[in-house]
DODRENKE-269133 format. One line per field, with one value per residue (C-alpha): x, y, z; residue number from 0; residue in one letter. Coordinates in pm, 1 decimal. Example, Ala and Ser with C-alpha at 12.3 -4.5 7.8 and 13.67 -1.06 7.14 Angstrom:
residues 2
east <- c(1230.0,1367.0);
north <- c(-450.0,-106.0);
up <- c(780.0,714.0);
nr <- c(0,1);
rest <- c(a,s);
//
This chain:
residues 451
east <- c(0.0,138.4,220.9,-27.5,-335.9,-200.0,-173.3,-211.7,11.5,-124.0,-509.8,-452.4,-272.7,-540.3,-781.3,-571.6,-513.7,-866.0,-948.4,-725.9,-898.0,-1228.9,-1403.7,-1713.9,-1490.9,-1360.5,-1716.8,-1803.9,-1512.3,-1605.8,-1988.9,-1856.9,-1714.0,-1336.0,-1097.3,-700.0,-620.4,-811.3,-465.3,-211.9,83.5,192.2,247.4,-134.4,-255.3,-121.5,-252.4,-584.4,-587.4,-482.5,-765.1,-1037.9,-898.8,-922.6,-1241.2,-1371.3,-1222.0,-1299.9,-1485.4,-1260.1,-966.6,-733.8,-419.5,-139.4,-446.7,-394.1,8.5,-61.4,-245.8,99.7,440.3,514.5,351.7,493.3,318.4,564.5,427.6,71.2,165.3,292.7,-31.5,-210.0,-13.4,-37.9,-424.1,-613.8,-1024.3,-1069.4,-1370.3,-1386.5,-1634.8,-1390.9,-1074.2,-1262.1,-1352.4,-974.3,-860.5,-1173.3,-1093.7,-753.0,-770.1,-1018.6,-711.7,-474.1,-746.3,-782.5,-339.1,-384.0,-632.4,-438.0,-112.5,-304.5,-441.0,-95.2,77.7,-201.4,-185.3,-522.0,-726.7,-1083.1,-889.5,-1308.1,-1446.2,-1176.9,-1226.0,-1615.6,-1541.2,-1278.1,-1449.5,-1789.6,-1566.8,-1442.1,-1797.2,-1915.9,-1659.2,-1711.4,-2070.7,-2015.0,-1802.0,-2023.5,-2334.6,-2386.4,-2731.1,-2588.5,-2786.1,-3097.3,-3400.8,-3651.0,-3931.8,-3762.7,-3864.4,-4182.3,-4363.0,-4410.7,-4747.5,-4611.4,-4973.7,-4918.0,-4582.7,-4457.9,-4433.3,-4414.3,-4647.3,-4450.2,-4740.1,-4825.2,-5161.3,-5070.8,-4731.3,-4861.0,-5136.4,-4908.3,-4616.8,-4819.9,-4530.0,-4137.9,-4140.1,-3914.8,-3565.3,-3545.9,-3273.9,-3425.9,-3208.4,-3295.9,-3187.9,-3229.3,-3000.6,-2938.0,-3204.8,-3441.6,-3595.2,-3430.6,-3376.3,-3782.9,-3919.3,-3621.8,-3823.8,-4120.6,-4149.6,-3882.3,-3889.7,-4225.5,-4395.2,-4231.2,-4228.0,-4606.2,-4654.7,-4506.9,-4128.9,-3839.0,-3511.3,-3210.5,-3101.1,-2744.1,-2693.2,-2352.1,-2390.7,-2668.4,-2600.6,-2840.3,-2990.3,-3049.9,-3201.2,-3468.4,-3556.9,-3609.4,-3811.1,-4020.7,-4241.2,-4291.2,-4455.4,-4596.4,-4990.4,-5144.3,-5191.4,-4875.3,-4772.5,-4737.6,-4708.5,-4335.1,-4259.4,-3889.8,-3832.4,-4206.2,-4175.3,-4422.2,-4358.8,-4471.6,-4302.2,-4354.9,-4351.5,-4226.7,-4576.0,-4514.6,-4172.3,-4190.4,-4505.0,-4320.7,-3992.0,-4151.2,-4329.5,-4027.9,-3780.2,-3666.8,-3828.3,-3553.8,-3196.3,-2891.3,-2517.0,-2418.4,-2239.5,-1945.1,-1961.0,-2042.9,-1873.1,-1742.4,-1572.2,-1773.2,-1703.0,-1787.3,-2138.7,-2266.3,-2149.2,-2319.9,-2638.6,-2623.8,-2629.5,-2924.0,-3154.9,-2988.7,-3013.3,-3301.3,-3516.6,-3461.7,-3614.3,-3580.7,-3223.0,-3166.7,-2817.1,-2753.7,-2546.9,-2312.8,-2036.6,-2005.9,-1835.2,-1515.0,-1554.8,-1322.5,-1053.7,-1196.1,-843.6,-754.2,-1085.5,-1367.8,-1635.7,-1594.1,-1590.2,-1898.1,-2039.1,-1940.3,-2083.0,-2425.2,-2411.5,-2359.8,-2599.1,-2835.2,-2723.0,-2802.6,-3152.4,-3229.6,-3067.2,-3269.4,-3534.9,-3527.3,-3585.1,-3262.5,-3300.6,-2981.7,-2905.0,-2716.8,-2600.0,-2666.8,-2430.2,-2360.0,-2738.9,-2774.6,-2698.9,-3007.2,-3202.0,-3087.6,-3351.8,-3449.6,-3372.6,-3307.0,-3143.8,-2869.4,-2777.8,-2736.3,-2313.5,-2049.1,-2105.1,-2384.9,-2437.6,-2595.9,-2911.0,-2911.7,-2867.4,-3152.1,-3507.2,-3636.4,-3522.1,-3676.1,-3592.0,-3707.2,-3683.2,-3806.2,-4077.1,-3852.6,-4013.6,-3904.1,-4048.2,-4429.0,-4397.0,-4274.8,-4567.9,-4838.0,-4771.1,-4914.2,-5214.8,-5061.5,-4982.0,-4695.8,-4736.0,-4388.3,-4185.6,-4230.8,-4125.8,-4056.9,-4039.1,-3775.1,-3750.1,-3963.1,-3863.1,-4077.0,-4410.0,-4218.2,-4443.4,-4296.2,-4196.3,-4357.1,-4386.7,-4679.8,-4662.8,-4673.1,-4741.9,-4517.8,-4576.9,-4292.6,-4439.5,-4536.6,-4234.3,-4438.7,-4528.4,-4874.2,-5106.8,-5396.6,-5522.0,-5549.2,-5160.3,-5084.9,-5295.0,-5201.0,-5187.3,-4850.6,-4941.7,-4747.0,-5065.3,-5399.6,-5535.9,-5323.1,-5384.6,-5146.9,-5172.4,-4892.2,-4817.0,-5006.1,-5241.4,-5577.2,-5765.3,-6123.3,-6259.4);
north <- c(0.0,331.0,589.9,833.9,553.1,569.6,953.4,1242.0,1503.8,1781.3,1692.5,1657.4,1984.8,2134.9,2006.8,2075.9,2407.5,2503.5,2329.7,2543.7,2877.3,2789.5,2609.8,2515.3,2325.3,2118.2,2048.1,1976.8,1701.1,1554.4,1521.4,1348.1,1075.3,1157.3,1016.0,1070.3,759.3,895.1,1105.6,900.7,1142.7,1087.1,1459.4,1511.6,1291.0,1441.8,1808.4,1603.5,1525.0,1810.6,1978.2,1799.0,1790.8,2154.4,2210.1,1964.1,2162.9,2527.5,2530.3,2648.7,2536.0,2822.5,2802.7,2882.9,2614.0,2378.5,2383.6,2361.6,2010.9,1832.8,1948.4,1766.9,2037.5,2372.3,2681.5,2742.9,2410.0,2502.4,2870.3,2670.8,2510.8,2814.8,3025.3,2732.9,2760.5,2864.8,2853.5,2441.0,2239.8,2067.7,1795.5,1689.7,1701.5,1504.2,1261.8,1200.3,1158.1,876.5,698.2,693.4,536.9,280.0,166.4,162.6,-37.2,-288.4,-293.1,-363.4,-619.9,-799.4,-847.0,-955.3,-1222.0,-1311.7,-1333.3,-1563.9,-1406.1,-1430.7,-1798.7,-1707.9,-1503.5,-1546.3,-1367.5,-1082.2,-1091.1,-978.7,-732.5,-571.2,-556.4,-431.0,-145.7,-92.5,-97.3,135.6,394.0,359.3,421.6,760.0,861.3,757.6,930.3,1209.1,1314.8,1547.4,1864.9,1884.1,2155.8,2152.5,2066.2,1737.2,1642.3,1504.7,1641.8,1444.5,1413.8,1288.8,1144.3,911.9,807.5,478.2,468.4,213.4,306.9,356.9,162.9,493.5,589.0,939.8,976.0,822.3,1042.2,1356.1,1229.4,964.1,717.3,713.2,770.2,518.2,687.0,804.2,799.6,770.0,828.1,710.2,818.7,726.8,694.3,327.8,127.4,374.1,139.2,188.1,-138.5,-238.8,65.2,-88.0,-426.1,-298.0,40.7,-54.5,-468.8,-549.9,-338.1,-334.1,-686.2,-713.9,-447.2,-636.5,-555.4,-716.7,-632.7,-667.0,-570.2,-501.2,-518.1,-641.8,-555.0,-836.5,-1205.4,-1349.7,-1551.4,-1276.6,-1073.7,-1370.1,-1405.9,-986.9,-960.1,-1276.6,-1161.6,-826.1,-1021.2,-1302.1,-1316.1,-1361.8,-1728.6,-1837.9,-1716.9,-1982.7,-1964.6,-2080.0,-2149.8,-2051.3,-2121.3,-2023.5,-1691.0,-1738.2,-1595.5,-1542.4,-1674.6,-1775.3,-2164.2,-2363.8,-2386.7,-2010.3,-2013.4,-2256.2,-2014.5,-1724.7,-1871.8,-2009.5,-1649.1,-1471.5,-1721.3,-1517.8,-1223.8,-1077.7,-1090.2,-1095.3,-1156.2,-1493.3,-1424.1,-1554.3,-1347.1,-1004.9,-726.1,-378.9,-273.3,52.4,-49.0,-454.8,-298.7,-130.0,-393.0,-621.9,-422.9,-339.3,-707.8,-737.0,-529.9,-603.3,-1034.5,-1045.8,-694.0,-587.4,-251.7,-186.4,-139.0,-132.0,-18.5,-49.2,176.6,398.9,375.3,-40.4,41.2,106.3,473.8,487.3,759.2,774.3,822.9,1141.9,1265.7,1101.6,1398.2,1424.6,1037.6,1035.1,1253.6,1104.1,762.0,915.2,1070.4,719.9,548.9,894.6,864.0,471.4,500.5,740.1,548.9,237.0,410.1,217.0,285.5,313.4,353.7,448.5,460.5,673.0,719.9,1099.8,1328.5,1296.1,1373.6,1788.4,1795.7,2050.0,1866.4,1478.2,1342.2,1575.6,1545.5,1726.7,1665.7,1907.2,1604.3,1340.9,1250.7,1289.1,1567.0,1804.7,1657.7,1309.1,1486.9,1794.6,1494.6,1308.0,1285.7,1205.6,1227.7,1030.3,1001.9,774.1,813.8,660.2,795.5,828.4,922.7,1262.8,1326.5,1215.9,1423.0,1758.8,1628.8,1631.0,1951.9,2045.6,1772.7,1564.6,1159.2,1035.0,633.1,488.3,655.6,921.5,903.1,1197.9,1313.0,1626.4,1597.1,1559.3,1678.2,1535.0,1679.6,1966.1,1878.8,2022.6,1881.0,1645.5,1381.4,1101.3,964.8,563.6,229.1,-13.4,-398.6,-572.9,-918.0,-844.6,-611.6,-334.0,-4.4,133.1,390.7,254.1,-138.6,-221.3,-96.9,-365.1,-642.5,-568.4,-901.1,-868.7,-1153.0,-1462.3,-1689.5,-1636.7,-1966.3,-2134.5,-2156.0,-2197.9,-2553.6,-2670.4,-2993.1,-2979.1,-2718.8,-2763.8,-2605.6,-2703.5,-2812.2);
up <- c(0.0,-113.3,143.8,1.4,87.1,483.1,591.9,495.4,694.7,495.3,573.3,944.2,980.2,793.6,1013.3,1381.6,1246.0,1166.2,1512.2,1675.7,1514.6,1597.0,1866.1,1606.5,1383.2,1710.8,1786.2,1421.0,1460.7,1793.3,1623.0,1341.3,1585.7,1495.0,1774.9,1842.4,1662.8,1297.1,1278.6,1205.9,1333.0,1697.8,1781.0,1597.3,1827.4,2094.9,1968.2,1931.5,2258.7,2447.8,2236.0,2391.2,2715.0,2665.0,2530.2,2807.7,3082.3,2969.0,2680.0,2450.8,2172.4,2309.6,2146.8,2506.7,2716.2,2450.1,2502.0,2840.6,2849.0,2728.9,2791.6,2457.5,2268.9,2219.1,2093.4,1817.3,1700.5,1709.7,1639.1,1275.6,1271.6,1288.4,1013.7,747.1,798.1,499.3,469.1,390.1,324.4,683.0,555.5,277.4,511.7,757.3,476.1,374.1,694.7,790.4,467.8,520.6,927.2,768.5,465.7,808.0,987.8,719.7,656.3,1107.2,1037.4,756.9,998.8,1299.7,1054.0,883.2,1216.8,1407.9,1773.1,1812.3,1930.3,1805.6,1519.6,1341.8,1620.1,1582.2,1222.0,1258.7,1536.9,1338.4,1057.9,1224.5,1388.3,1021.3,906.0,1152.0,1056.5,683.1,770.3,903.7,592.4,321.7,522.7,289.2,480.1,781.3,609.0,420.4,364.0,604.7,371.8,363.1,732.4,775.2,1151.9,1462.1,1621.7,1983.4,2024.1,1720.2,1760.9,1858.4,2225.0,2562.8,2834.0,3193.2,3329.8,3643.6,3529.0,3611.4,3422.9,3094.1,3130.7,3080.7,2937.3,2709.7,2745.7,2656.6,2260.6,2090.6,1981.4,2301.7,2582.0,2933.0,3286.3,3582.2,3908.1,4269.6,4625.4,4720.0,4809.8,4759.1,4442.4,4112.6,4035.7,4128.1,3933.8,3652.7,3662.7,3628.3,3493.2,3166.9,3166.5,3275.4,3059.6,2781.6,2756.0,2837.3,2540.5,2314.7,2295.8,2339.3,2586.1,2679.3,3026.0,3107.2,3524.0,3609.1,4029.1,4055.0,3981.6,3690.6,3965.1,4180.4,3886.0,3851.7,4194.6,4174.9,3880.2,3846.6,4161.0,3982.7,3711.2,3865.4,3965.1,4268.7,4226.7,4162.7,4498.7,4794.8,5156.1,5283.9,5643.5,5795.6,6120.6,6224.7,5985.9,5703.9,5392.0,5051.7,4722.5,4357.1,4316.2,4068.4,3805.9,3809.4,3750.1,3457.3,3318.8,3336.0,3204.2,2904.1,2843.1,2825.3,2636.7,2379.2,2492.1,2771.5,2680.7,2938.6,2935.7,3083.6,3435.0,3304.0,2967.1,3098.2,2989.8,3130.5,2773.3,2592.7,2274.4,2324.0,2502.6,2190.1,1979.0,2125.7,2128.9,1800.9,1717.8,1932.7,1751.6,1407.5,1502.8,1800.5,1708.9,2084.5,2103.0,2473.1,2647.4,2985.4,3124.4,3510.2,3551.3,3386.6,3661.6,3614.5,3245.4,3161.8,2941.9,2625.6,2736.6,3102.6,3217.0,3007.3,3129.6,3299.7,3197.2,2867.3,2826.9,3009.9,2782.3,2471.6,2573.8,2668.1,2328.5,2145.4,2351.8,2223.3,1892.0,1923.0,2030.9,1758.6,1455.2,1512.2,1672.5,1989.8,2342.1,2579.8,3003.4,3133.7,3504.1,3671.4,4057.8,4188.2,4377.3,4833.2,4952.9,5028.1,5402.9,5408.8,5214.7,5181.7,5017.4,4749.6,4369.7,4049.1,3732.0,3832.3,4122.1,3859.3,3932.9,3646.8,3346.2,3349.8,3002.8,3106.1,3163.5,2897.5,2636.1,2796.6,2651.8,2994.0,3341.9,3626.0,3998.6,4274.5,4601.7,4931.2,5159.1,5508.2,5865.7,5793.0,5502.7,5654.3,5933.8,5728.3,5524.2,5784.0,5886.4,5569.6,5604.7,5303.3,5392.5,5169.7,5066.1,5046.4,4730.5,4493.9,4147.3,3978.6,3602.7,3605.1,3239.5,2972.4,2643.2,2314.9,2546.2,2758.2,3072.1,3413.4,3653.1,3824.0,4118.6,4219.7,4527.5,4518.7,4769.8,4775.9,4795.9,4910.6,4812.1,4483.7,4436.8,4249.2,4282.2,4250.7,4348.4,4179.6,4274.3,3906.4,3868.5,4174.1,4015.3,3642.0,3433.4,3240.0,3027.3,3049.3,3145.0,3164.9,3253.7,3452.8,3858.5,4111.4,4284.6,4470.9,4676.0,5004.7,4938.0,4882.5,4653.5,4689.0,5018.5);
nr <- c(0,1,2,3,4,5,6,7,8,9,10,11,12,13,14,15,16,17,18,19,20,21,22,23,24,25,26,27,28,29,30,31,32,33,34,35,36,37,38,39,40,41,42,43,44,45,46,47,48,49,50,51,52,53,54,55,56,57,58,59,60,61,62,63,64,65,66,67,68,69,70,71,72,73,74,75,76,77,78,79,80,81,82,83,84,85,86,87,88,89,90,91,92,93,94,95,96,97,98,99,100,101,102,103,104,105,106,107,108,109,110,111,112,113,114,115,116,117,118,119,120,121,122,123,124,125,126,127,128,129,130,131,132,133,134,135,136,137,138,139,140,141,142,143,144,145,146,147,148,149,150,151,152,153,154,155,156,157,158,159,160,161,162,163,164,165,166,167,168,169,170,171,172,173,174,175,176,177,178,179,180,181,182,183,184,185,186,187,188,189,190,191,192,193,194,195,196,197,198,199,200,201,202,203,204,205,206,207,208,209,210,211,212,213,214,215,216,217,218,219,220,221,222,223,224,225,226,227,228,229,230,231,232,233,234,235,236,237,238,239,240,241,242,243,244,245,246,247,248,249,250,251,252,253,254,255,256,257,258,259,260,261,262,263,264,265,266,267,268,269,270,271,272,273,274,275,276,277,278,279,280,281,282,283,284,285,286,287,288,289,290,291,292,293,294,295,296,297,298,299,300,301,302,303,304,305,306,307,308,309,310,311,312,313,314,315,316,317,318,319,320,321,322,323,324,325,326,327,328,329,330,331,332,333,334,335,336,337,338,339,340,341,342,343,344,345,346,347,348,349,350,351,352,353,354,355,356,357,358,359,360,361,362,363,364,365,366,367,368,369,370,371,372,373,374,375,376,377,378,379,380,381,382,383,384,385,386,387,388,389,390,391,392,393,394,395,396,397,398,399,400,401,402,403,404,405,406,407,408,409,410,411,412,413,414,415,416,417,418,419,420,421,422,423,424,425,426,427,428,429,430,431,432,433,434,435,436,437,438,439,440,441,442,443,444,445,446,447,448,449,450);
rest <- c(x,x,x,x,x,x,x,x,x,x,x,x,x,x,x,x,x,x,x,x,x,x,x,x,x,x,x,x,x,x,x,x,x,x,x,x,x,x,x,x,x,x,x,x,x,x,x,x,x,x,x,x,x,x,x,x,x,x,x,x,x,x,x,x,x,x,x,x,x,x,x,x,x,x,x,x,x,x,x,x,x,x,x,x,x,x,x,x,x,x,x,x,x,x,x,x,x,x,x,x,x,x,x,x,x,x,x,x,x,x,x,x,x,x,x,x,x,x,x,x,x,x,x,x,x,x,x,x,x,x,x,x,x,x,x,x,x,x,x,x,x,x,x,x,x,x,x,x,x,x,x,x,x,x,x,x,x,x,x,x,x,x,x,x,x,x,x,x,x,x,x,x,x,x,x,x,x,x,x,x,x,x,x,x,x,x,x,x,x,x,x,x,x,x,x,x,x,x,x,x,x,x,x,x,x,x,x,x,x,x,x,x,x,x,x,x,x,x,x,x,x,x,x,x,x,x,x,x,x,x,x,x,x,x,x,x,x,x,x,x,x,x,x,x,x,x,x,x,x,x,x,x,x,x,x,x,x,x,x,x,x,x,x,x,x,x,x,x,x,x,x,x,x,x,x,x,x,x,x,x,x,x,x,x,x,x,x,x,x,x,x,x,x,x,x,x,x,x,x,x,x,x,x,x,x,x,x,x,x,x,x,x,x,x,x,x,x,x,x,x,x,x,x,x,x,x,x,x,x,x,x,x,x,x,x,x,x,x,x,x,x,x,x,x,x,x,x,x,x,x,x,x,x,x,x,x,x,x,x,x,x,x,x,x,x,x,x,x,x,x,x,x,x,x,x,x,x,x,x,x,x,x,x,x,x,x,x,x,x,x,x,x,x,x,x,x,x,x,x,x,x,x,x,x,x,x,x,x,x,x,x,x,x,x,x,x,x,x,x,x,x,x,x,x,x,x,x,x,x,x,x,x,x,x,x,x,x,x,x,x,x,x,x,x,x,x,x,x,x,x,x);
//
């Protein structure tokens, strides 16, 4: 392969030095999914890099805070960067210098293949060549502007949507519209992971989608024994004895019911397969909604995976992985949950939430469709509540974000059932049918049914 089909020095200058005279053009770049390793210089990498540090940290492509971020750097060499800059066609640039990392990709792939390091060298074949793929697939996109008589209007009352299951949230939100990114946010133990099960899984699977939940603090096992009474019905729940404490649990007819409703329905990595990687995350989904038509993705939580450049700067690489999972959810028009942990409680005020208290960049929830918060009722609470004659149930779930509908902020106070593992505030929202059987009854060995 000819030097010319590797690099172009010229092009990447180009591009660093219109970077460095204008912010928009660095933004332009970072939209366009360009990383360090695009240039194929070492020092433009570097400049590369110390530019987004920069423009992370103070908003800005500053030419003496871009020296700053690497003492490799040195103004005279972005000073030279500057003065060879002359008015370019960014899109074009940005074009050469994609199709040029993808020739360098393929030369990679070609060695790794000749020299045989790898065991499963099939499997890296397809990843390789799906990362290739994906890359190409920005570069021949030729659709990034177009006249507005071109887009076709949204009725948010028509369009495609899953029902949150609250009565009084779907009545003013209508439900989360598909190509949508969702966050959820709660203290621990205060119910994310119930209002997970049955707000995104439950539902959505009893409306007809499919999903794939990623949750790599709980144990497959444990994730069973946690969702299965949020879907179960009354009759498949039996009286257990432990050491002269009764209790309430599914047994095994329900089990088998509800396992043979959702075969194929819910997906999950194997305990022994799960991964922490970004980049082996979104592959993976991808496949899922390209091979299984998942439509619903659940990902508990953002601080379990292991950000692409997390250790240059942990912001900015949460933000660009929020944007990919947005970006994601609005190519294939699916639907994409995405918890995430909030800030130390407000010593004032410990158990109140907003958006602004969500941890890591301020960007999680501006690139959010929807924010939602959960949070349990404490003694406190009820007794600052009486005082205004109000009685609080158990938790209040609140929508601080709603942007395809723009409704305000809201909360509804909800019950809790710790058998059933559901919140409600209506009976019918306790005793909702999700589906998996309508006929069969609960009758275990040692009960009697009929006397």
């Amino acid at each position: 392969m000819e030097t010319s089909d590797r690099f172009s020095l010229e092009a990447e200058r180009s591009i660093l030095g219109e970077c460095l005279k204008s912010k928009e053009c660095f933004e332009k770049l970072l939209n366009l999914g360009v990383v360090s390793e695009d240039f194929y210089n070492t020092n433009h990498q570097k400049i590369y890099n110390a530019l987004l540090n920069t423009y992370s940290k103070n908003d800005s492509t500053d030419i003496v805070l871009v020296a700053r971020e690497n003492k490799d750097i040195s103004i005279g060499d972005l000073s030279q960067l500057l003065a060879e800059s002359a008015p370019i066609d960014l899109k074009a640039h940005v074009k050469i210098l994609m199709d040029l990392s993808v020739n360098r990709q393929y030369l990679n792939l070609a060695k790794e293949i000749q020299m045989g390091t790898h065991e499963n060298i099939g499997d890296y074949i397809k990843k390789e060549s799906e990362k290739i793929n994906l890359l190409k697939s920005r570069i021949e996109s030729d659709n990034t502007i177009i006249t507005m008589n071109r887009i076709k209007p949204v009725d948010i009352y028509k369009a495609e949507k899953i029902k949150t299951g609250f009565k009084d949230i779907d009545k003013k939100i209508l439900g989360f519209i598909m190509g949508s990114l969702v966050v959820i946010t709660g203290y621990n133990a205060n119910g994310k992971s119930t209002l997970i099960n049955q707000m995104c899984i439950a539902e959505s699977l009893s409306q007809g989608y499919k999903v794939f939940a990623y949750s790599p603090e709980l144990t497959n096992s444990n994730l069973k024994s946690w969702l299965y009474p949020t879907i179960a019905i009354p009759e498949h729940f039996i009286t257990k004895n432990y050491y002269g404490e009764e209790y309430k649990t599914i047994g095994n007819i329900g089990i088998k019911a509800i396992d043979e409703w959702i075969n194929d329905k819910l997906y999950i990595y194997s305990d022994d397969s799960i991964t922490s990687n970004e980049k082996q995350l979104l592959r993976d989904m991808e496949y899922m909604v390209k091979a299984k038509d998942v439509r619903v993705f659940i990902i508990d939580n953002l601080m379990k995976i292991d950000l692409d450049g997390s250790y240059k700067n942990e912001l900015v690489a949460q933000k660009q992985f929020v944007n990919r999972l947005k970006e994601f959810a609005r190519k294939y028009n699916v639907l994409v949950h995405l918890v995430a942990h909030p800030k130390k409680p407000n010593k004032d005020n410990p158990n109140k939430i907003t958006k602004f208290d969500v941890a890591g960049s301020g960007d999680i929830t501006n690139l959010a469709d929807y924010v939602l918060s959960v949070t349990r009722v404490t003694n406190e609470m009820r007794e600052t509540a009486k005082l205004r004659n109000v009685v609080l149930k158990d938790s209040i779930v609140k929508v601080m974000k709603d942007r395809p509908k723009g409704t305000s902020e809201f909360g509804i106070d909800l019950s809790f059932n710790s058998v059933r593992k559901r919140f409600y505030y209506y009976q019918d929202e306790l005793n909702k049918d999700y589906g998996y059987t309508k006929e069969i009854t609960q009758v275990e060995c040692g009960t009697i049914p009929f006397v």
